[in-house]
Steps between C-alpha positions, in 0.01 A plus 500: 500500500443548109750471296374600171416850627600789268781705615442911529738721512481832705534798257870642596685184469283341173746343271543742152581370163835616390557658163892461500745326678461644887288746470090633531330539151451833388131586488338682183178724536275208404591332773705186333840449594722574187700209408895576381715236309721312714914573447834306614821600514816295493831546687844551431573160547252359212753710258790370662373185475433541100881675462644181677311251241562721193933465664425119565357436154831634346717236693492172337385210613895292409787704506657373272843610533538267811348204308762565269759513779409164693466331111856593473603410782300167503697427169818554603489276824565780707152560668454311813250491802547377829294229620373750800386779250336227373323325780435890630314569166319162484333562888436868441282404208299228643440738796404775326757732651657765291 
């Protein structure tokens, strides 16, 4: 058995090159398959995508009015934390759960 031996193809199934995405080039009268610039098209979701980073880029990275509220509240010996909230927090980070 050789292995090197060129493959043939019979004439009805002989792969084509194809001009555009899916389908046969278009022949001109010389013969030469005409060539036509490749195109893409994006979804909806790519400009829902871009109207839901514009909204996130308005919303700051500290809101600062609750800084402000637990630095008040911090001051005045009136915030407080129970050791569960705490211990909750603490394992949730180092675990990577959100």
């Amino acid at each position: 058995m050789k292995i090197d031996a060129p493959l043939s193809f019979p004439q009805q199934i002989e792969p084509q090159r194809v001009g555009t995405a899916g389908s046969a080039p278009s022949q001109n009268p010389s013969g030469t398959a005409a060539v036509s610039p490749d195109s893409a098209q994006f979804s909806a979701d790519g400009e829902k995508v871009q109207q839901l980073k514009v909204g996130l880029a308005a919303v700051p990275d500290v809101r600062q009015d609750r800084v402000a509220a637990l630095q008040q509240a911090i001051a005045s010996g009136s915030y407080s934390v129970s050791g569960q909230k705490i211990a909750e927090a603490m394992s949730s980070d180092l675990l990577g759960e959100a």
